[in-house]
C-alpha positions as CSV (number, residue, x, y, z in Angstrom):
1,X,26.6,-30.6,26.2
2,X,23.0,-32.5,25.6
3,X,20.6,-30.0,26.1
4,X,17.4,-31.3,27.4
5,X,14.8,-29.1,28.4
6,X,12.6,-30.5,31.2
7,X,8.6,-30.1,29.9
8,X,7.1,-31.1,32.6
9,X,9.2,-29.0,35.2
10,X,8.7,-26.0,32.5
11,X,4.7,-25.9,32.2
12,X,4.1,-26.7,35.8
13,X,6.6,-23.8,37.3
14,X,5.1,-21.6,34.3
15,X,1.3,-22.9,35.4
16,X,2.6,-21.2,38.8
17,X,4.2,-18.1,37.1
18,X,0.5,-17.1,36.0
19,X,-1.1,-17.7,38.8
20,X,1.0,-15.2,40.9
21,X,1.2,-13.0,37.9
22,X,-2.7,-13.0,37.7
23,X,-3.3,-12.6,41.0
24,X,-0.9,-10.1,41.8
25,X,-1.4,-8.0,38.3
26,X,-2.2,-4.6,39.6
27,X,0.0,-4.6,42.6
28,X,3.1,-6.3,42.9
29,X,3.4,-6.6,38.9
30,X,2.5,-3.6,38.4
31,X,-0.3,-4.0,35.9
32,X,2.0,-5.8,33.7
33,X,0.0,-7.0,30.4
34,X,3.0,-9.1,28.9
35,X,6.0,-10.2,30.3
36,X,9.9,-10.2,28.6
37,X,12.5,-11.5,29.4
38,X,15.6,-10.2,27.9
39,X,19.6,-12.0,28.5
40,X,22.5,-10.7,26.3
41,X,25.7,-12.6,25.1
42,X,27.5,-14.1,27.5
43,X,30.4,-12.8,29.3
44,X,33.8,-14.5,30.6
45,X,33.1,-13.3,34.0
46,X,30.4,-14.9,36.4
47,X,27.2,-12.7,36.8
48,X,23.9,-12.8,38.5
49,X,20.9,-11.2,37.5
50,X,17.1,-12.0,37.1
51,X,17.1,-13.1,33.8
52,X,20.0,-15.7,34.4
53,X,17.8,-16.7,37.3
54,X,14.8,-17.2,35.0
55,X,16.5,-19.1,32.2
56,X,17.7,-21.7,35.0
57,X,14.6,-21.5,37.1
58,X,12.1,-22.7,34.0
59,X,14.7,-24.1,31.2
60,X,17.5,-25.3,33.6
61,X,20.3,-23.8,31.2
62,X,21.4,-20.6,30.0
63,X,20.2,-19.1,26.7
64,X,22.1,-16.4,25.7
65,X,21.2,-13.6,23.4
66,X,17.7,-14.4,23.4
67,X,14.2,-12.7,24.3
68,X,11.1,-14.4,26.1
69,X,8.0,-12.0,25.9
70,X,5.2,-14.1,27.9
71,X,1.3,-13.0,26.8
72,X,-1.6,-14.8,28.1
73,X,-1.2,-18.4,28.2
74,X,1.8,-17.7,25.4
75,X,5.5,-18.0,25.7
76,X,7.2,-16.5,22.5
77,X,11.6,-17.1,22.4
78,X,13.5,-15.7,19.6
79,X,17.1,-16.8,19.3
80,X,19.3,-18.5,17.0
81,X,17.7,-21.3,14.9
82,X,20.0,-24.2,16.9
83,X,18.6,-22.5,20.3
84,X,15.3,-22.3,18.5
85,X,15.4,-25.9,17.8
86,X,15.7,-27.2,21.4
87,X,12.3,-25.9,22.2
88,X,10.7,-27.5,18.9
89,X,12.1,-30.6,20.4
90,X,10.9,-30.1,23.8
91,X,8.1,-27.4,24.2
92,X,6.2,-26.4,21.6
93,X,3.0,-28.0,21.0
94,X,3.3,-30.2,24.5
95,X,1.0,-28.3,26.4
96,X,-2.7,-27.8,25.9
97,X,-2.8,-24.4,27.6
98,X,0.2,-23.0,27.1
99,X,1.5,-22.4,23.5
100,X,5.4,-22.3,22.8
101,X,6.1,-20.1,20.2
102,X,9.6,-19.8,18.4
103,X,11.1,-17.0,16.3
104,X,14.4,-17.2,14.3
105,X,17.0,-14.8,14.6
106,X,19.4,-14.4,11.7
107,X,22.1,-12.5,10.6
108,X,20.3,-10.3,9.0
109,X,19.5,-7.2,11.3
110,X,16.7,-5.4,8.8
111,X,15.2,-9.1,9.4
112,X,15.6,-9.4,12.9
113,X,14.4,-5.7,13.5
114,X,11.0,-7.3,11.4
115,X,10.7,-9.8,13.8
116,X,11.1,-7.6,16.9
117,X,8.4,-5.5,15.5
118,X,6.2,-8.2,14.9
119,X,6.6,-9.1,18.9
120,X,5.4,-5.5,19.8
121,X,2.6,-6.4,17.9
122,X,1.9,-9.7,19.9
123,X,1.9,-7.5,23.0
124,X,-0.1,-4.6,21.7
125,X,-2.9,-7.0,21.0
126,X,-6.1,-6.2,22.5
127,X,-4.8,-3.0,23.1
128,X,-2.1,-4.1,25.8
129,X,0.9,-1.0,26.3
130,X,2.2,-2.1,29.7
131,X,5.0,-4.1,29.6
132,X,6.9,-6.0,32.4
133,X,10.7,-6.4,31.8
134,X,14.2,-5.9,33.0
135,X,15.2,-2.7,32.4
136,X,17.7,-2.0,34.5
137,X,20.3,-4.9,33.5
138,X,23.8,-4.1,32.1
139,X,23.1,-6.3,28.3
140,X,26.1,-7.3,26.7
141,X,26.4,-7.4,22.7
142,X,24.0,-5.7,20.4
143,X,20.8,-7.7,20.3
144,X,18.7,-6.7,23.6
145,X,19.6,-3.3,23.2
146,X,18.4,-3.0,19.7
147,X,15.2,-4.8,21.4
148,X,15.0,-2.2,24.1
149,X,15.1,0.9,21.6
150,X,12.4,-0.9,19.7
151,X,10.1,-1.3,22.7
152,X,10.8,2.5,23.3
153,X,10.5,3.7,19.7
154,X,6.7,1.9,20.2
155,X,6.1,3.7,22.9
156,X,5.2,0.8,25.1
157,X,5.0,1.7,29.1
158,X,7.4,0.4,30.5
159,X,7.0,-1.7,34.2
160,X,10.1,-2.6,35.9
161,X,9.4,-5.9,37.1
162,X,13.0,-7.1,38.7
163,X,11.3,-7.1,42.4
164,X,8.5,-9.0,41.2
165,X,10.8,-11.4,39.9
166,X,12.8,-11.6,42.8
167,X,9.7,-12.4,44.8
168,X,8.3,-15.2,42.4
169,X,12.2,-16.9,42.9
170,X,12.5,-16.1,46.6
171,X,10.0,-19.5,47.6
172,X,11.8,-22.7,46.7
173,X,9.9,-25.7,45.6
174,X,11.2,-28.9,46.7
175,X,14.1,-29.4,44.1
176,X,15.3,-26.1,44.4
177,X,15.7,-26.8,48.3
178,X,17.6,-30.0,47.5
179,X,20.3,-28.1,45.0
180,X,20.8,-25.2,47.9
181,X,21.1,-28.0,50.2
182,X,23.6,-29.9,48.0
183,X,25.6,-26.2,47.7
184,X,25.4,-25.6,51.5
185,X,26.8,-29.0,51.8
186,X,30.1,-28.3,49.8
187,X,30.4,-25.3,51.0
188,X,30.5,-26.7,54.4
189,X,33.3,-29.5,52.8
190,X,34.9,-26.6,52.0
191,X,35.2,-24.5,54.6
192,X,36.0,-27.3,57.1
193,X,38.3,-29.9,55.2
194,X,39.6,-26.9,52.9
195,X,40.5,-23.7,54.6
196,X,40.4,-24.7,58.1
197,X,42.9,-27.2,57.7
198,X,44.8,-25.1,55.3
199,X,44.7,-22.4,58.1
200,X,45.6,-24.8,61.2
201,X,48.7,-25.8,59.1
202,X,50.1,-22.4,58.5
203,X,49.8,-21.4,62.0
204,X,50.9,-24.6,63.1
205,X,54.1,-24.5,61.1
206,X,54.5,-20.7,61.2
207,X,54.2,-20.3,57.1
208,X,54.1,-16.8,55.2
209,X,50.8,-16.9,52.9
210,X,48.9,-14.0,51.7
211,X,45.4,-13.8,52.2
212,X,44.8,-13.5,48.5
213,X,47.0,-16.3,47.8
214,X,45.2,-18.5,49.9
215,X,41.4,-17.4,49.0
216,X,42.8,-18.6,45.5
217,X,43.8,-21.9,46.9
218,X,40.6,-22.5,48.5
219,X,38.5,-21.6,45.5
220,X,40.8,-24.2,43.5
221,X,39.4,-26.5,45.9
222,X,35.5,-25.8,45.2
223,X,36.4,-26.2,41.4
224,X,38.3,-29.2,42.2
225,X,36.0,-31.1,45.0
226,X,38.4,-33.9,44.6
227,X,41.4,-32.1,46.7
228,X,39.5,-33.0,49.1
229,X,38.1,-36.4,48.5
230,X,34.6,-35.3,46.6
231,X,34.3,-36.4,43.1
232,X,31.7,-33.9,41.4
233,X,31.5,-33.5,38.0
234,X,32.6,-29.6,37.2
235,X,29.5,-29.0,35.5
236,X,27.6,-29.2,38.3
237,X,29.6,-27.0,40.9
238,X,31.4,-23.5,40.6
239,X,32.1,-20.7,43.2
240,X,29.6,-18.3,44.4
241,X,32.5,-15.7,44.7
242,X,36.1,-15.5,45.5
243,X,37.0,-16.4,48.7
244,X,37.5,-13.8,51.1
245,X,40.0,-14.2,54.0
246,X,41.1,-11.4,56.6
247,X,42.9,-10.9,59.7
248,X,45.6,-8.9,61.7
249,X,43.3,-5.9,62.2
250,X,41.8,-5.1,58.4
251,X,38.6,-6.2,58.2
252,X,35.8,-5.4,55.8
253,X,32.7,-7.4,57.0
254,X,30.1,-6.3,53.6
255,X,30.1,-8.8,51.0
256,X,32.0,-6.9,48.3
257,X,34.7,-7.4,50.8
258,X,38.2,-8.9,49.0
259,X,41.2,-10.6,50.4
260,X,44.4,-8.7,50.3
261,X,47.9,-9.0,50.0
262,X,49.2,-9.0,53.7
263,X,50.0,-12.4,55.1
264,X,47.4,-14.3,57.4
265,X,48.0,-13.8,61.2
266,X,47.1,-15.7,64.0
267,X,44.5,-13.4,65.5
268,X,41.0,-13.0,64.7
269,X,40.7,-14.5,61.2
270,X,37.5,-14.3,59.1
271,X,37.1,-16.4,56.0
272,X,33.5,-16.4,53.8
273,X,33.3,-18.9,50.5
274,X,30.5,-19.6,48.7
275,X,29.8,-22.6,46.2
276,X,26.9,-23.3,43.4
277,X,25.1,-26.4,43.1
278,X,23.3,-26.9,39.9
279,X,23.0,-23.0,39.6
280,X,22.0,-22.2,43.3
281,X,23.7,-20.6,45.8
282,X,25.2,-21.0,49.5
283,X,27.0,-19.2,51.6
284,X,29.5,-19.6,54.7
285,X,31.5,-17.3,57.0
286,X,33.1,-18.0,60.5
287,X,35.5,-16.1,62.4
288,X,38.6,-17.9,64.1
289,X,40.5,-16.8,66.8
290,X,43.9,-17.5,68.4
291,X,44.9,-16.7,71.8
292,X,41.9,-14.5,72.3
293,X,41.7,-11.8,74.7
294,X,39.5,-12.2,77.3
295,X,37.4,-9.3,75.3
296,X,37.4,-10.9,72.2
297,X,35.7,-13.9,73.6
298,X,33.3,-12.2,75.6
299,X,32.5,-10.4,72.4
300,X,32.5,-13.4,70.2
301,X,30.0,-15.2,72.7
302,X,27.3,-11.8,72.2
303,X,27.8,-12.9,68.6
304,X,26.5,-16.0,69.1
305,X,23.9,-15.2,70.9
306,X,22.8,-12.0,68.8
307,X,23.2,-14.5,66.0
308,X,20.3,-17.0,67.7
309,X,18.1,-14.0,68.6
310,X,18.2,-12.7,64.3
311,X,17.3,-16.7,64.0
312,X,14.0,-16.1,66.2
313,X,12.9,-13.4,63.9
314,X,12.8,-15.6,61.1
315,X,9.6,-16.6,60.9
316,X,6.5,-16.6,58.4
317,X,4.3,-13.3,59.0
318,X,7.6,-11.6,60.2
319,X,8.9,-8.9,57.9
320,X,12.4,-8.9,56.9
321,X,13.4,-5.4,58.4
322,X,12.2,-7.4,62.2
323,X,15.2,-9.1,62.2
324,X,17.8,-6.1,62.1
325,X,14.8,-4.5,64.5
326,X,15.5,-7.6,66.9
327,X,19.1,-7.4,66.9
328,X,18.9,-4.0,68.3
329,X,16.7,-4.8,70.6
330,X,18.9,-7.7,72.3
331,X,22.3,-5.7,72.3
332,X,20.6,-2.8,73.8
333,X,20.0,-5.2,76.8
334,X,22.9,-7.3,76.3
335,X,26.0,-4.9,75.5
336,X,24.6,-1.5,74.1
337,X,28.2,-0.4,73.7
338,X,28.2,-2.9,70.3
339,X,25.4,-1.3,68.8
340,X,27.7,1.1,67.2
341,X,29.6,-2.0,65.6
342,X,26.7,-3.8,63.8
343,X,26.3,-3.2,59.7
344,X,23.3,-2.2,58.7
345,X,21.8,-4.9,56.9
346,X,21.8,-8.6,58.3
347,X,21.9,-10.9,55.0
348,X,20.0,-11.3,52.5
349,X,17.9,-13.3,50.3
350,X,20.3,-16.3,48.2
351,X,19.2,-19.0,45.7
352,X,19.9,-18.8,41.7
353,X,21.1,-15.0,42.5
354,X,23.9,-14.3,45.4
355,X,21.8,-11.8,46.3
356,X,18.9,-10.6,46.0
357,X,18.7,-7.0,46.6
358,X,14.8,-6.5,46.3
359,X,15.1,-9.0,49.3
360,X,17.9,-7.6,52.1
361,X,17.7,-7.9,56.1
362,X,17.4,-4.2,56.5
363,X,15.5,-1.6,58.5
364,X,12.8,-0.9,55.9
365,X,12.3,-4.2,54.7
366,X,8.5,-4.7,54.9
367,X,8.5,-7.9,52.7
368,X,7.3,-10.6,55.0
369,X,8.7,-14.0,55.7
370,X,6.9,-17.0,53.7
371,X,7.4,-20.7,53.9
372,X,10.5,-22.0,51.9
373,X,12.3,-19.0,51.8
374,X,16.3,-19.3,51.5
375,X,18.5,-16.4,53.3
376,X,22.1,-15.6,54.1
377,X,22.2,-14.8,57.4
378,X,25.0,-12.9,58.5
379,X,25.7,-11.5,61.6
380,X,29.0,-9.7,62.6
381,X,30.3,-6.7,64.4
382,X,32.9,-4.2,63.0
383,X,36.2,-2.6,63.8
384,X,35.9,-2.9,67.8
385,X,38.4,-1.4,69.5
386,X,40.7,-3.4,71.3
387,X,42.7,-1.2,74.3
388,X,46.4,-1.8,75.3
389,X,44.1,-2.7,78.7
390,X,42.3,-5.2,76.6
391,X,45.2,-6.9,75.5
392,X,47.3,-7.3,78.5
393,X,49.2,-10.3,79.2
394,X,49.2,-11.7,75.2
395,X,51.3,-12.6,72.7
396,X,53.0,-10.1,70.7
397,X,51.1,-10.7,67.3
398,X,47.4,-9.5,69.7
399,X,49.0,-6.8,70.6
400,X,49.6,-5.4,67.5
401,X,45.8,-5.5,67.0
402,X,44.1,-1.9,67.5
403,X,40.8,-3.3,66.4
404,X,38.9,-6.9,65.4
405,X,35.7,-7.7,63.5
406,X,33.5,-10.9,63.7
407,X,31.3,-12.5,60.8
408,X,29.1,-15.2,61.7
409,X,27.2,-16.7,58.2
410,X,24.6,-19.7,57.6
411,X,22.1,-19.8,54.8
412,X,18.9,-20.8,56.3
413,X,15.7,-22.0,55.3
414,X,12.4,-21.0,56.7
415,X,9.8,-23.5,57.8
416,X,6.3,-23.6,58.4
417,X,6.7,-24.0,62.6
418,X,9.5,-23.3,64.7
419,X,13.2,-21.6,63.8
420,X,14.6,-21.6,60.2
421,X,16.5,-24.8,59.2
422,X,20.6,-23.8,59.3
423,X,21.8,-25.9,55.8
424,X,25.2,-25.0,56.7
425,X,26.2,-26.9,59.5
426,X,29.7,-26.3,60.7
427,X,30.0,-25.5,64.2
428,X,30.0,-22.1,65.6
429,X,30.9,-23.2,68.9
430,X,34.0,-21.0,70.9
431,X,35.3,-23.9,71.7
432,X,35.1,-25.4,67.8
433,X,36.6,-22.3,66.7
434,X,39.3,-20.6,69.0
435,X,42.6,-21.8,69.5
436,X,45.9,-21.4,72.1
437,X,48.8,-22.0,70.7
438,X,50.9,-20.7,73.6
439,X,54.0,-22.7,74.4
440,X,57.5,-22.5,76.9
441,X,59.0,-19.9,74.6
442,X,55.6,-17.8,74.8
443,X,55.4,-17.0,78.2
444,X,54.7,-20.7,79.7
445,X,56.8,-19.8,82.5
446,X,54.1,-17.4,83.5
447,X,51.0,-19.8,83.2
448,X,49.1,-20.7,85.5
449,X,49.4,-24.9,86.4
450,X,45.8,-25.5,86.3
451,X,44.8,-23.2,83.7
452,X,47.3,-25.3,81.0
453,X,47.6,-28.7,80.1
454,X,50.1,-30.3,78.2
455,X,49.0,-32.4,75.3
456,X,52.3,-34.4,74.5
457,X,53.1,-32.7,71.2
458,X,56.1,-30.9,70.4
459,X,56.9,-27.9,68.2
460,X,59.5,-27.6,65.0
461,X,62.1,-27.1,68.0
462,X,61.4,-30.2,70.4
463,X,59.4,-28.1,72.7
464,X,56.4,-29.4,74.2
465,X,52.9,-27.2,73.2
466,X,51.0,-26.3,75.7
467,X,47.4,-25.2,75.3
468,X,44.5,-23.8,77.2
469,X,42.8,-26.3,79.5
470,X,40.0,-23.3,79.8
471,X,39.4,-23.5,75.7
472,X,39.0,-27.2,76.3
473,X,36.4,-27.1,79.1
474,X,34.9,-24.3,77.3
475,X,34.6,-26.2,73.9
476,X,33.1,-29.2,76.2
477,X,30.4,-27.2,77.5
478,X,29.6,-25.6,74.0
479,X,29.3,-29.1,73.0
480,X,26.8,-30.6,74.9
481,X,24.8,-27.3,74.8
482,X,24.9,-28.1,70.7
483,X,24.1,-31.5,70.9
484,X,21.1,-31.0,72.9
485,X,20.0,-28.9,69.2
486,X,21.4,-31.2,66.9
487,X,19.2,-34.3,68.6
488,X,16.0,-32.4,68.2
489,X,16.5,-31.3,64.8
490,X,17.5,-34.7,63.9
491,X,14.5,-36.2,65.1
492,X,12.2,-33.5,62.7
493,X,15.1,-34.7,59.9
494,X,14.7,-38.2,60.1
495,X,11.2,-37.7,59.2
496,X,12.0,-35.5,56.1
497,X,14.6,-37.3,54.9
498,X,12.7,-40.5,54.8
499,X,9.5,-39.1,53.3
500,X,12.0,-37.4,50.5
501,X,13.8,-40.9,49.7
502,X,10.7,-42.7,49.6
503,X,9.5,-40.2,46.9
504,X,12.7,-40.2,45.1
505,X,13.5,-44.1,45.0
506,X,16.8,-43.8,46.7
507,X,18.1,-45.3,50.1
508,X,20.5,-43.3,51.2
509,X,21.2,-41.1,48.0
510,X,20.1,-37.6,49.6
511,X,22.9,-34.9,49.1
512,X,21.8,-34.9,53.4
513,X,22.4,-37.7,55.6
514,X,21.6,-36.6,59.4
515,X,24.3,-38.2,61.1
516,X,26.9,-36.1,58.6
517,X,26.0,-32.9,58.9
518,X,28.0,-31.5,61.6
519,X,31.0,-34.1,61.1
520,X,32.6,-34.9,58.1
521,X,29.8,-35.7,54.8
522,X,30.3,-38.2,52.6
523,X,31.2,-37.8,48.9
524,X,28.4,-40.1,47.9
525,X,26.2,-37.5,49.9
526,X,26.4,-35.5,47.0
527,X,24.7,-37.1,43.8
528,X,26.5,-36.6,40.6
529,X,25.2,-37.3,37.4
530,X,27.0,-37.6,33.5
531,X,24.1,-35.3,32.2
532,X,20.8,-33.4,32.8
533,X,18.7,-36.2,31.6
534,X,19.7,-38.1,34.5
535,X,18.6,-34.8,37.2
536,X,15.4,-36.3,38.9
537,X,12.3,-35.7,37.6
């Protein structure tokens, strides 16, 4: 890979890293003197942390086993001399008011342990002893934790500064909004041309899958974008998480949820993927139901209106804990008895981390909303009972249900006026997401004339399928209730879009065309390039 290390991009985000830092110095840093900014070896396995997040946010790649320790108007990086040798190249002496500094490590550990020593020094300087680091992270290999027990053998006071960090990363800059776009954009792909049509073919044809087995399909298809017609380069993209997929009444709404081993059934089905762009994260769920009881619909519709109410919380000034505050508030009036079903925490902050965890939609959340923020929303309710009552009158595989749960998920961005901006688009719609797939061997004989219509398909048998006229009308009313949304936040994107391709040179190039975002997107939609040089500037 050509490693190219963006200068300009470096000093100006590092221009806005002292600021804050200076500004902020006794409170939110902590009184922080020097900064560092430890990362261990690599591992197999994909990880997020802070340090991760910094390497991408100011160098745009990865540099393992390395230390950053930041002093005023000073950036000092120790690492192996080829690592070293990039920022030679690229950093050092290219800025009049921020020196680059660069110090070799070697295989020599009595010479490393010299250099480490000489780093403490740097920061003891003027009789600084507070430093601001990651100390909680799980280091792999032996170099950051022979750092660590040489900032501790110098008794140097330690300052946690993970939260700070998280903070500092939680506003995205223009680019940074364009990559989570791009990543809410394929995870959209995903969701809608990937499992959805995966799961409408296995009901359709009655197929035996596991839920596991098909979360590992679906992820194939975010590392393969061409399965289903996008041609990314594999650099670029990668999966937030495994796929999670559940149904037939086991259901684990957090997101350290997993897909088992039991097949999928056509009931209330729940899938969440996630895919990276360029390092940053997005996030999807949607809940899917088939031959819904009466109960579960009238449930699912609270959803989507609780969902709208947490979306009316989101705005600058509010804190975070307001919107979990909020949803209590509108089920108490709406249906208090689902109070009792709704997690604890509502989403969380997402960009180079998954999640943030300094930055969760809690009830002690005090950090307020700011301009450019990027959360997970994610609304749902949990293990509702579903009576023998309840599910009167349907098919047999409903009736084996003793309980549902719903999961409704959108990363969101927060503007300066008016609701956040949803970046993942797929419809929430009933209508868009429920299905009847009752026929004349299911009970047609019983159905009401007006209430079914026949659609002039048949079944593996011959038989004509007969579906719910009511879904229909109800998906045509959901409709025109979201186009009335999409039109006015077309007209506010139209604007942005052309601003953005007028500053970028392109016509037509944006990873967001407004007309695509609730249908089928383009593959051009999302910009590729052969190598980081290319990335706008």
């Amino acid at each position: 890979m050509d490693v190219s290390i963006d200068a300009d991009k470096f000093f100006e985000r590092m221009d806005r890293l002292f600021v804050d830092w200076n500004t902020h110095k006794n409170s939110t840093w902590g009184g922080a003197e020097a900064l560092c900014i430890p990362l261990g070896t690599a591992g197999t396995d994909l990880s997020y942390s802070k340090s991760s997040a910094f390497h991408i946010y100011f160098l745009g790649y990865e540099f393992p086993d390395s230390i950053i320790v930041i002093t005023k108007n000073n950036f000092y990086f120790m690492a192996t001399a080829k690592k070293c040798a990039y920022f030679e190249r690229d950093l050092v002496g290219k800025n009049s008011t921020i020196n680059v500094h660069v110090l070799t490590k070697g295989k020599d550990e009595g010479a490393n342990k010299e250099t480490m020593n000489s780093l403490v020094n740097i920061i003891r300087k003027g009789g600084n002893k507070k430093l601001g680091s990651i100390y909680k992270g799980d280091y792999q290999g032996t170099f950051i934790p022979t750092w660590m027990t040489c900032v501790e053998q110098n008794q140097l006071e330690r300052v946690e500064i993970s939260n700070c960090l998280g903070l500092f990363f939680a506003v995205k800059d223009a680019g940074e909004l364009d990559s989570v776009k791009r990543a809410a954009i394929l995870s959209n792909k995903v969701m809608k041309h990937g499992f959805v049509q995966e799961m409408e073919n296995i009901i359709d044809n009655d197929l035996k899958i596991t839920h596991d087995a098909l979360s590992t399909k679906v992820d194939g298809i975010i590392s393969d974008t061409s399965l289903i017609g996008l041609k990314i380069a594999g650099d670029f993209t990668d999966s937030c998480y495994q796929p999670i997929i559940q149904s037939g009444g086991k259901y684990d709404i957090k997101v350290s949820a997993s897909s088992n081993q039991d097949n999928l059934s056509p009931d209330v089905i729940i899938c969440s993927l996630g895919a990276r762009y360029k390092g940053y994260c997005a996030n999807i769920s949607r809940t899917f139901m088939v031959d819904a009881p009466t109960k579960v619909e009238k449930t699912y519709g609270t959803l989507l209106a609780l969902y709208n109410a947490c979306l009316e919380c989101m705005i600058p000034g509010n804190e975070l804990k307001d919107v979990v505050e909020g949803a209590k508030t509108f089920l108490k009036k709406k249906d208090p008895t689902l109070l009792t079903f709704l997690p604890k925490n509502l989403g969380f902050a997402i960009g180079l981390e998954f999640r943030d965890g300094s930055l969760v939609l809690n009830n002690v959340n005090t950090t307020k909303f700011a301009v450019g923020m990027v959360f997970n929303l994610a609304v749902g309710f949990h293990n509702v009972p579903l009576t023998t009552e309840d599910k009167e009158k349907s098919p047999e595989v409903i009736q084996k249900l003793e309980v549902f749960s719903m999961l409704i998920a959108d990363v969101v961005a927060v503007q300066k006026e008016g609701l956040p901006e949803v970046l993942t688009k797929l419809s929430k719609e009933f209508g868009d997401v429920s299905y009847s797939i009752s026929n004349e061997n299911e009970g047609a004989e019983d159905a009401d004339d007006d209430d079914v219509e026949v659609v002039g398909e048949t079944d593996a048998d011959g038989n004509e399928v007969r579906r719910s006229s009511r879904a229909k009308d109800e998906k045509l009313a959901s409709e025109s209730a979201a186009q009335k949304r999409q039109l006015r936040q077309k007209e506010l994107m139209e604007k942005k879009l052309a601003e953005a391709r007028r500053r970028m040179g392109l016509n037509g190039g944006l990873a967001v065309g407004v007309d695509d975002l609730d249908n089928a997107m383009e593959a051009k939609d999302l910009v590729t390039y052969r190598s980081a040089a290319e990335f706008p500037k």
